[in-house]
C-alpha positions in Angstrom: -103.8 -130.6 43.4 -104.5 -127.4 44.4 -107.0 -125.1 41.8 -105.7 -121.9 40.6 -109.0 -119.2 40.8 -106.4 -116.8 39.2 -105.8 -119.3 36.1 -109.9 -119.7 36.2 -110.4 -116.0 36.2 -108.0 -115.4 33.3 -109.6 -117.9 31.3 -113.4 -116.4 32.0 -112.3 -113.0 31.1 -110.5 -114.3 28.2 -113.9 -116.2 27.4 -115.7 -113.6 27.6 -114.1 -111.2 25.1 -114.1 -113.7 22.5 -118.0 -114.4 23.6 -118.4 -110.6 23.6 -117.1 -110.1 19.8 -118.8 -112.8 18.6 -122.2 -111.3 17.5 -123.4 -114.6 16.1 -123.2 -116.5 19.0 -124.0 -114.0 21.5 -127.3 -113.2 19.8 -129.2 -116.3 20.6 -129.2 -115.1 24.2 -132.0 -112.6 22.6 -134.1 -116.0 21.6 -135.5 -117.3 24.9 -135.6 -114.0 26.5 -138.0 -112.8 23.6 -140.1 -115.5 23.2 -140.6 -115.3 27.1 -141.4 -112.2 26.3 -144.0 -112.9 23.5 -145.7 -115.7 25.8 -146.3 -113.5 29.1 -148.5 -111.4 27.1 -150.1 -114.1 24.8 -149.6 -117.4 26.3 -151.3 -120.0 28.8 -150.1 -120.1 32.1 -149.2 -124.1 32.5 -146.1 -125.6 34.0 -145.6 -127.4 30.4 -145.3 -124.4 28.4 -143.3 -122.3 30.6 -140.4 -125.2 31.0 -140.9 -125.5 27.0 -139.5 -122.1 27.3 -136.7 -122.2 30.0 -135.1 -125.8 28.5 -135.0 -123.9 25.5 -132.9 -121.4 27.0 -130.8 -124.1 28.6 -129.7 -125.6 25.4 -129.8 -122.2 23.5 -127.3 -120.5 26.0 -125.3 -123.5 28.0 -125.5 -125.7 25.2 -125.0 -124.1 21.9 -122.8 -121.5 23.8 -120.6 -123.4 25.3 -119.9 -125.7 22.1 -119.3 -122.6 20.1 -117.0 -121.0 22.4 -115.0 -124.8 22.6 -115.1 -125.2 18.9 -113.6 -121.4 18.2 -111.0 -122.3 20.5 -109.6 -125.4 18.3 -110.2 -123.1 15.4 -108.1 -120.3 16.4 -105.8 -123.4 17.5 -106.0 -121.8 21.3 -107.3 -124.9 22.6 -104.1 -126.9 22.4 -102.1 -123.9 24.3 -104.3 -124.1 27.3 -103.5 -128.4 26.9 -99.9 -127.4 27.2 -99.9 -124.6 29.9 -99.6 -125.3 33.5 -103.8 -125.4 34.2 -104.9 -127.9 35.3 -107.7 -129.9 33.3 -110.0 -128.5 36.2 -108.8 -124.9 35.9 -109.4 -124.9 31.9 -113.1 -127.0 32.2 -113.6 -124.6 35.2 -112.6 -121.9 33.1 -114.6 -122.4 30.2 -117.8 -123.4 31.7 -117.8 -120.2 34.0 -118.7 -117.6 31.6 -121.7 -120.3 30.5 -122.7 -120.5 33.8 -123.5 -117.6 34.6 -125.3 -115.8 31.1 -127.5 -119.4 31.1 -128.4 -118.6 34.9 -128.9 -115.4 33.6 -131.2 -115.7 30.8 -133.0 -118.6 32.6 -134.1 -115.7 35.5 -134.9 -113.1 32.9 -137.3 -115.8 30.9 -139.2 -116.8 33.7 -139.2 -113.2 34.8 -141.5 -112.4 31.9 -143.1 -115.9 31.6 -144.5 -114.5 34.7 -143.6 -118.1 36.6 -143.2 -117.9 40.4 -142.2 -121.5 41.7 -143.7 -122.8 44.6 -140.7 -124.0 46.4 -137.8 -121.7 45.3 -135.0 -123.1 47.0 -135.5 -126.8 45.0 -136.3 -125.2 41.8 -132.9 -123.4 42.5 -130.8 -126.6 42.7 -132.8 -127.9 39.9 -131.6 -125.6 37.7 -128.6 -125.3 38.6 -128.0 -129.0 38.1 -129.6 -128.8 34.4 -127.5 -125.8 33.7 -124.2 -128.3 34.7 -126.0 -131.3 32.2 -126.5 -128.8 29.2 -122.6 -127.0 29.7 -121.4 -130.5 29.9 -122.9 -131.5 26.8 -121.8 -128.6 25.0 -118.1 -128.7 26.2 -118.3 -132.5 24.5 -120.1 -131.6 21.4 -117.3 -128.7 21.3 -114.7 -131.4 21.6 -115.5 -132.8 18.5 -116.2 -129.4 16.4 -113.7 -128.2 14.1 -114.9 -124.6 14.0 -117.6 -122.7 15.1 -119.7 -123.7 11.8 -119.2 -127.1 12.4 -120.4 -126.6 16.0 -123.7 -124.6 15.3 -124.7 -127.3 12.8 -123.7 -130.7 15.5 -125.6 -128.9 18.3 -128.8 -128.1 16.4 -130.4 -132.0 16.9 -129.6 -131.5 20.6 -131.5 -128.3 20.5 -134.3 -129.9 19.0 -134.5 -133.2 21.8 -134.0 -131.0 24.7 -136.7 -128.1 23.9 -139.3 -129.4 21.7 -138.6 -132.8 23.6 -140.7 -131.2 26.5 -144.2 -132.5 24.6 -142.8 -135.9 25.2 -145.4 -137.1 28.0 -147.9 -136.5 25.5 -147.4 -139.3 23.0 -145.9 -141.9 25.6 -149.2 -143.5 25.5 -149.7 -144.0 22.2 -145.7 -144.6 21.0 -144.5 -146.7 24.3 -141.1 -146.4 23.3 -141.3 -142.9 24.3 -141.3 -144.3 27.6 -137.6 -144.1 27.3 -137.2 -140.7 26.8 -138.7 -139.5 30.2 -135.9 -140.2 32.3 -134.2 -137.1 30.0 -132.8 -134.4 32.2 -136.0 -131.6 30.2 -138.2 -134.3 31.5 -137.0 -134.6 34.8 -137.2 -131.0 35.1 -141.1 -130.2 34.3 -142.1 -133.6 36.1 -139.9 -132.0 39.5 -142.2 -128.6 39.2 -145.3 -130.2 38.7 -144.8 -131.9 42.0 -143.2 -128.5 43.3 -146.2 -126.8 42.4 -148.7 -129.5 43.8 -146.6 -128.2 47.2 -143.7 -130.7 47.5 -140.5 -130.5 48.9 -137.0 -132.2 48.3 -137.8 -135.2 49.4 -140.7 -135.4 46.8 -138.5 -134.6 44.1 -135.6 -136.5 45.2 -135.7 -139.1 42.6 -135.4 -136.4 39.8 -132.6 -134.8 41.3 -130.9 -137.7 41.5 -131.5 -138.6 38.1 -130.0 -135.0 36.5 -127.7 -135.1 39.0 -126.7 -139.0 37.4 -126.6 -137.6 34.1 -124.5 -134.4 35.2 -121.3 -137.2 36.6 -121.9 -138.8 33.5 -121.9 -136.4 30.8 -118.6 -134.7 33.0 -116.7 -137.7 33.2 -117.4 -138.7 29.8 -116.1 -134.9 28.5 -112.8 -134.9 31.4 -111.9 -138.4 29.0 -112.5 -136.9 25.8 -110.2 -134.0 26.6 -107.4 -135.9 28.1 -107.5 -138.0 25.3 -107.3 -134.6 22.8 -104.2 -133.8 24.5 -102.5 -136.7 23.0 -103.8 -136.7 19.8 
């Protein structure tokens, strides 16, 4: 089946009206962006504490974005129209997850801009991120899935905001609580283990194993949300 990029672009400006009116939600693009702001003047310069700062804005913006902007559609009762129209499920996942895209993207450049953090290898920092953004979007669209409103959907994605920022001290108690241990292979993880090796000068094939890891977590997290919707549409 072929994918519409008209139906995709109707439902991103769409999106982003509804983003653009929504002061609440639109405000916590301001979060990460100021605190990166804050720690370029004040903070260390360590690998750790800028990725604190960008998987914060990961799960601020793609995360807790995305869920809100899911969960005002099945408020609105907007969600169940785009079921029934002629998009595909593609077109309206598509759809939704453009708009998230490309303000996480965004606010991810303008953090590191003032964290003052210049990667070593650019081009697999690029992919890396761009494969985290996919995890955190994914995760929002299911958390959204299950929202009833926009309330509901700022109060389910706060735990998530918690694992996936703070979650970044995680190396530092593996050895005392082993069971840790499991928490490394996390997608944050992944991410500041990839640029320490990035910055101790390696390449992709250094980093391979944690691109394949997010990338893991990316099919699985989308596969998991295409069967949650299709099973919404018959609910």
């Amino acid at each position: 089946m072929m994918i519409s990029l008209k139906r995709m672009n109707a439902i991103l400006v769409k999106d982003f009206k509804d983003f653009s009116r929504n002061l609440a939600v639109s405000t916590v693009l301001i979060l990460p962006i100021g605190l990166g702001i804050m720690y370029g003047q004040t903070g260390p310069n360590s690998i750790e504490a800028n990725f604190l700062l960008i998987n914060l804005a990961f799960v601020m913006v793609a995360t807790f974005v995305q869920c809100c902007l899911i969960a005002e559609e099945k408020e609105k009762n907007t969600l169940r129209g785009l079921m029934l129209s002629p998009a595909s499920t593609a077109e309206i996942i598509g759809g939704k997850c453009l708009l998230t895209f490309i303000l996480t993207m965004l606010t991810v450049i303008i953090t590191i801009f003032f964290t003052d953090y210049r990667p070593a290898n650019l081009g697999v920092i690029a992919v890396a991120f761009i494969l985290s953004a996919l995890f955190y979007i994914a995760f929002g669209t299911l958390l959204g899935l299950f929202s009833k409103s926009v309330l509901e959907a700022s109060v389910i994605v706060m735990p998530v905001v918690t694992v996936f920022s703070l979650g970044s001290f995680l190396p530092a108690i593996v050895d005392q609580y082993p069971i840790a241990k499991i928490g490394m292979y996390l997608p944050n993880i992944q991410l500041i283990e990839l640029a320490v090796k990035v910055e101790a000068g390696g390449g992709f094939s250094n980093v391979l194993t944690e691109l394949l890891i997010i990338f893991a977590w990316v099919v699985v997290l989308f596969l998991l949300t295409r069967v949650i919707y299709r099973k919404k549409m018959v609910d």
